[in-house]
N, C-alpha and C positions, 0 to 999 in steps of 0.2 A: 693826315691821321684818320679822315672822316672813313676812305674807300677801307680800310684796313679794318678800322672797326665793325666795318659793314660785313667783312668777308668773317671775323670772328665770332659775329650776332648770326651768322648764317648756317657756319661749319661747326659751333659749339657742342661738344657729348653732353656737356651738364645741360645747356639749353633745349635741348633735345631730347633728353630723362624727365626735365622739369615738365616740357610742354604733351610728354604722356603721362605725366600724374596728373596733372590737368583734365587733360582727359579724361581719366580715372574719375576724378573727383565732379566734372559735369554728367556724367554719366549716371553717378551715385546718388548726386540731388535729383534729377531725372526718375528714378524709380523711387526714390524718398516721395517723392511728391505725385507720382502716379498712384501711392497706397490711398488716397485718401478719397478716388473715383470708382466708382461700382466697377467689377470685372464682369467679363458677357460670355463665355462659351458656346460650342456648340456641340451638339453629340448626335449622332447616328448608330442605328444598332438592327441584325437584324438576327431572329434567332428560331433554330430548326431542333424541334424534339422527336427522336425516333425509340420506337417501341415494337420490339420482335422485328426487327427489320422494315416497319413500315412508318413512315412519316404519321408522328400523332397530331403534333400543332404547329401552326408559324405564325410569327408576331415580327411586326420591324416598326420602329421607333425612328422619329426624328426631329428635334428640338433645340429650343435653347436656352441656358441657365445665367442666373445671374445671380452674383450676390454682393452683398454690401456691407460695411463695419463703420457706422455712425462715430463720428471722432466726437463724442460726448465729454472727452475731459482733457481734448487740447495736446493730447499724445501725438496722434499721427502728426499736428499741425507742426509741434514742437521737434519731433525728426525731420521733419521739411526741412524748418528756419536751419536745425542745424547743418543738416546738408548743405544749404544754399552757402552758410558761415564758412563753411569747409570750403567750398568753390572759392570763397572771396580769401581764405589764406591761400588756397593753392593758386589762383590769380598774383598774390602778391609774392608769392615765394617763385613762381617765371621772371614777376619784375624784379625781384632783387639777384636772381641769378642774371638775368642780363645786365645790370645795371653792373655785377661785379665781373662779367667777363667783358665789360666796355671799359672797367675802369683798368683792370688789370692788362687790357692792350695795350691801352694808352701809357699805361705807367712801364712796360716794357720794352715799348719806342722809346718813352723819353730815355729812358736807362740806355737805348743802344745808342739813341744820337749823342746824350753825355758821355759814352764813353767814344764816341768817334771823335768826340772833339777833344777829349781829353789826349787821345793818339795823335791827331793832329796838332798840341801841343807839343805832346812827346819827341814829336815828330821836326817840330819847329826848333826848340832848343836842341834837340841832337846838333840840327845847322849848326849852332852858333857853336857849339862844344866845338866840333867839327873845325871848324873857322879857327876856334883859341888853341885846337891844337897844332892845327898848322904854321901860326906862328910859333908857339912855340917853338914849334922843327926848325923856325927859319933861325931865331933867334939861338938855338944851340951849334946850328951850323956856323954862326958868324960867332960865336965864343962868347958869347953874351949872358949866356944862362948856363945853368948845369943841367944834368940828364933830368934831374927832378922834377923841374917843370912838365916834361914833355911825359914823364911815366903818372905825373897827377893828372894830366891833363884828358892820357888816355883811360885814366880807370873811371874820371866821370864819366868819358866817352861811352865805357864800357856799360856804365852804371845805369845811366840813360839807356841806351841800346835794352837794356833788359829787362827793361818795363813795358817794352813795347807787346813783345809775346803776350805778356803776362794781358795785357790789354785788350791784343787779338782774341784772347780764350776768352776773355768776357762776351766780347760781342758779337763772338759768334756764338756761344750758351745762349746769350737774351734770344738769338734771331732763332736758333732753334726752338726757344719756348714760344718764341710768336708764331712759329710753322705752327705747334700742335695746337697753341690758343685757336688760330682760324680751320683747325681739323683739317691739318696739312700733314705729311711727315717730316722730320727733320729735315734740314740740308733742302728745302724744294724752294721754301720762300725768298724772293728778294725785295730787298728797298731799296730806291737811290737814295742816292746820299744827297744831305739836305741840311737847313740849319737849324739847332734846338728849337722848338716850337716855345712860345714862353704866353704867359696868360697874359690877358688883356689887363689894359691899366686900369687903375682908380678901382680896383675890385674891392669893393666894401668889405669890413671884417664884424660890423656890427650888424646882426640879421636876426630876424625875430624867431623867437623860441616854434612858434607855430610850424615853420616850414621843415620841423623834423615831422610833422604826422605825414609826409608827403615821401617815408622812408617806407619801403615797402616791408623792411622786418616788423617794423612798427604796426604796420595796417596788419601783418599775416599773424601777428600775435593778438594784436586785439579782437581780429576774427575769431580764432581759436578760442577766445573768452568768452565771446556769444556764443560761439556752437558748443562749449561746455555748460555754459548756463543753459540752452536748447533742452542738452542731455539731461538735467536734472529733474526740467519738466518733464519731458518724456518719461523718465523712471518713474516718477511719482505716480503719472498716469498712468500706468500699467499696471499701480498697485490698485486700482478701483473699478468698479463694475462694467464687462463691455458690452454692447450688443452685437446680436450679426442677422443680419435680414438676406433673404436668400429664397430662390422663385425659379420655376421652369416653366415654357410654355414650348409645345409640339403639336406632333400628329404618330396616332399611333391607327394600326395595320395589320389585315395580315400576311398580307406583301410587301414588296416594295413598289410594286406595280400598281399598288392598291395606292400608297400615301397621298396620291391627291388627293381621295374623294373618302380619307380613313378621318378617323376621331377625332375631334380635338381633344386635348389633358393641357393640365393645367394646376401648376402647385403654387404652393406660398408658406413658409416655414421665418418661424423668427426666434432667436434663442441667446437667450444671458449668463454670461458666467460672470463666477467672483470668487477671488482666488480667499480659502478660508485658511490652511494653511501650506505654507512652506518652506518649513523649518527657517525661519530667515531670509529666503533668499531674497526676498523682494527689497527687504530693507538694508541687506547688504548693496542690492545693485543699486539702492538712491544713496548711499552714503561712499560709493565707489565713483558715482558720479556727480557729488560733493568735493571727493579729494581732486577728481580732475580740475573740477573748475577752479578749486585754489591753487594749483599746479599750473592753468593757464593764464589765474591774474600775479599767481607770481610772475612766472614768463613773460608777461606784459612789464610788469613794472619795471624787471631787469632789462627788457629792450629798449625802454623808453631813458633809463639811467645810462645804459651803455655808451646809448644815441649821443645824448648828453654829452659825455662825456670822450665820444669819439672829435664831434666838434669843437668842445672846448681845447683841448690837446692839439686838434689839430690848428684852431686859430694860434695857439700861443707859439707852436711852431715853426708858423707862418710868419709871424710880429719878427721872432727872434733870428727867423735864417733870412730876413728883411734886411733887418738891421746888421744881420753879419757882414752879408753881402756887401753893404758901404763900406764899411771899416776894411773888408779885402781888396775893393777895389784900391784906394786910395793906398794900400798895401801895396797890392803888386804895382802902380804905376812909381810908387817910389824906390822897385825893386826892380824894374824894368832901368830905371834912369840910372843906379848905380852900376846896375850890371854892364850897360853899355858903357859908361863915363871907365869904369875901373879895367872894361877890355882893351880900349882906346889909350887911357896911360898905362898898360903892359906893354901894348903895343911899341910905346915909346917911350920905354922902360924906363919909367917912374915910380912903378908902383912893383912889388915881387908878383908870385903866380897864385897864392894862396889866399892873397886877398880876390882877385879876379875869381877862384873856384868857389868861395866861400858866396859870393855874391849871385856863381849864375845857378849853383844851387837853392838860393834866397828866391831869385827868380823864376824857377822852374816848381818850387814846391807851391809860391801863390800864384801861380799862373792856374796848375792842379786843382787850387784848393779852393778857386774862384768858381771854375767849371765843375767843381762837384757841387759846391754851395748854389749854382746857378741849376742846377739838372735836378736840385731835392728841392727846392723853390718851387720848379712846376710840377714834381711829383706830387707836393704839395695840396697845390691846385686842387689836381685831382683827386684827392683824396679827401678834400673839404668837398670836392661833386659829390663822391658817393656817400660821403657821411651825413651831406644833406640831400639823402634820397634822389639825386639826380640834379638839373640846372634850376636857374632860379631864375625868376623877372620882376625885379623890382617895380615897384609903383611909382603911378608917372607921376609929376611932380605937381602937387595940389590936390593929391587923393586925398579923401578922408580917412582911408581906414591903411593898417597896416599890413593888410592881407599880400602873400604871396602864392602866387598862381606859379604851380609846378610847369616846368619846361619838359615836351614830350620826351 
């Protein structure tokens, strides 16, 4: 399963939209955080004034400016932080899109090996149908039975036979949707064939609440709460006095030829605004960025409920397709023994045909019903992985604390 997932972590379009917004978003903290450093230019000039056709003056300039906007009330610091917040949801929104295109390869191998082996089921009682109706042929030929037997006999045959197709179109859909999961086309992918993969044993169902913060929707919503709270400082700060300090130093000339040995100049300017009115806007844009931030701790709190509640649902239907599992097994081997016992007295005709069809019917439906119950078992699995943000490593034994350390 590992190499497959690897080739789906590699060839993914979401993974690949995710890791340029990414981009986007380190790029953005990047200039967020460059506002808060003096900028430097430089300028060159040179300039010819003519009058009646003759050259009256020349002057050439060459210098450099700088200026600056003292973060006096935590404005520019406050667009940082949020930027930086922004990086760390768009960080966790990469992990949760791969986290959900590992989970969802996985869960579409196990879907095809469940249904290989469900075919190979199918496949196996056709035999035996196969087998019962051949006696019966034999037994109507020797006048033993009537046609009855042998036309029951063949519509299970048939019956059977026609689940199989129905089987093939499954698992060749899952294998097509595994082509375009690894950014393949349809029809290119292959897998050998193989045995259901099933989770390791003694997997614990009781696990501390904590290892949901290790859920990357979880992290990329809580982000988004700091950099809404960011945003509000920042509004607020933009409603009060700013300064801007600002300066040249050069060489002025009246050539260019001249610039070495031309004049120094030399400025310094420094200037306050404060916005006295406008019409609102100022206090709409702190109360716009008030409703964001309750919009991102709701967002929070629904991820964290969700979480919740994705693992909860999914332990219980862990507990409960456990437990089916026993009761099917102990099902089909008591369905398997009648089936045989009741083909063996046809055979030797004790028994009529209808208890025999009735039986390998009984047979074939929990043999099915075993191997789907076994295949949603490990779907299972993986679906308590990704609901608890990825793997887990429990604490070794004698720890103090009940901390768990997220699995890469």
């Amino acid at each position: 399963m590992g190499p497959l997932i690897q080739q789906a972590l590699a060839g993914s379009t979401d993974i690949a939209g995710a890791t340029a917004r990414l981009r986007q978003a380190r790029a953005q903290r990047d200039i967020s955080a460059s506002a808060g450093w003096p900028s430097v230019g430089s300028s060159a000039s040179s300039q010819v004034s003519v009058a009646e056709g003759r050259s009256s003056a020349r002057h050439a300039a060459l210098g450099l400016d700088a200026s600056w906007e003292p973060d006096l009330w935590g404005g520019t610091a406050a667009a940082a932080a949020a930027s930086d917040f922004n990086l760390r949801a768009s960080t966790a929104t990469l992990a949760q899109t791969r986290l959900a295109i590992a989970a969802e390869t996985a869960l579409q191998l196990l879907q095809w090996r469940g249904t290989q082996a469900r075919l190979q089921i199918a496949r196996e009682n056709l035999a035996s149908q196969q087998r019962t109706l051949q006696i019966a042929q034999w037994r109507l030929e020797a006048g033993l039975v009537s046609n009855l037997d042998v036309e029951q006999a063949r519509a299970a045959v048939a019956q059977t036979e026609a689940q199989i197709p129905a089987l093939r179109q499954t698992a060749e859909q899952t294998l097509h949707t595994l082509a375009v999961l690894t950014g393949q086309p349809p029809g290119r992918l292959t897998i050998a064939d193989g045995p259901v993969p099933s989770a390791p044993p003694g997997l614990s169902l009781a696990l501390p609440a904590e290892v949901l913060r290790q859920r990357p929707d979880v992290q990329a919503a809580e982000a988004r709460v700091r950099a809404a709270a960011q945003g509000v400082r920042q509004s607020q700060a933009d409603r009060l006095p700013s300064l801007k300090l600002g300066g040249s130093i050069g060489l002025s000339a009246l050539s260019l030829a001249a610039l070495g040995s031309g004049a120094g100049v030399a400025s310094l300017a420094a200037s306050i605004s404060l916005p006295v009115f406008d019409a609102g806007r100022g206090a709409a844009l702190v109360e716009a960025q008030r409703g964001a931030f309750d919009e991102a701790t709701a967002a929070y709190r629904a991820a964290v409920l969700a979480a919740l509640q994705d693992v909860e649902d999914t332990l219980v239907a862990l507990q409960a397709t456990q437990d089916q599992i026993g009761s099917q097994q102990r099902a089909l081997a008591a369905a398997r023994a009648a089936a045989a016992l009741s083909e063996q007295r046809y055979a030797g005709g004790l028994i009529d045909f209808t208890t025999v069809l009735q039986n390998q019917r009984t047979r074939l439906s929990a043999d099915d019903a075993l191997a789907v119950s076994r295949t949603s078992l490990n779907t299972l699995h993986v679906r308590l992985y990704k609901a608890l943000g990825g793997g887990w490593l429990p604490e070794e034994p004698g720890a103090a604390s009940n901390h768990v350390e997220p699995r890469p």
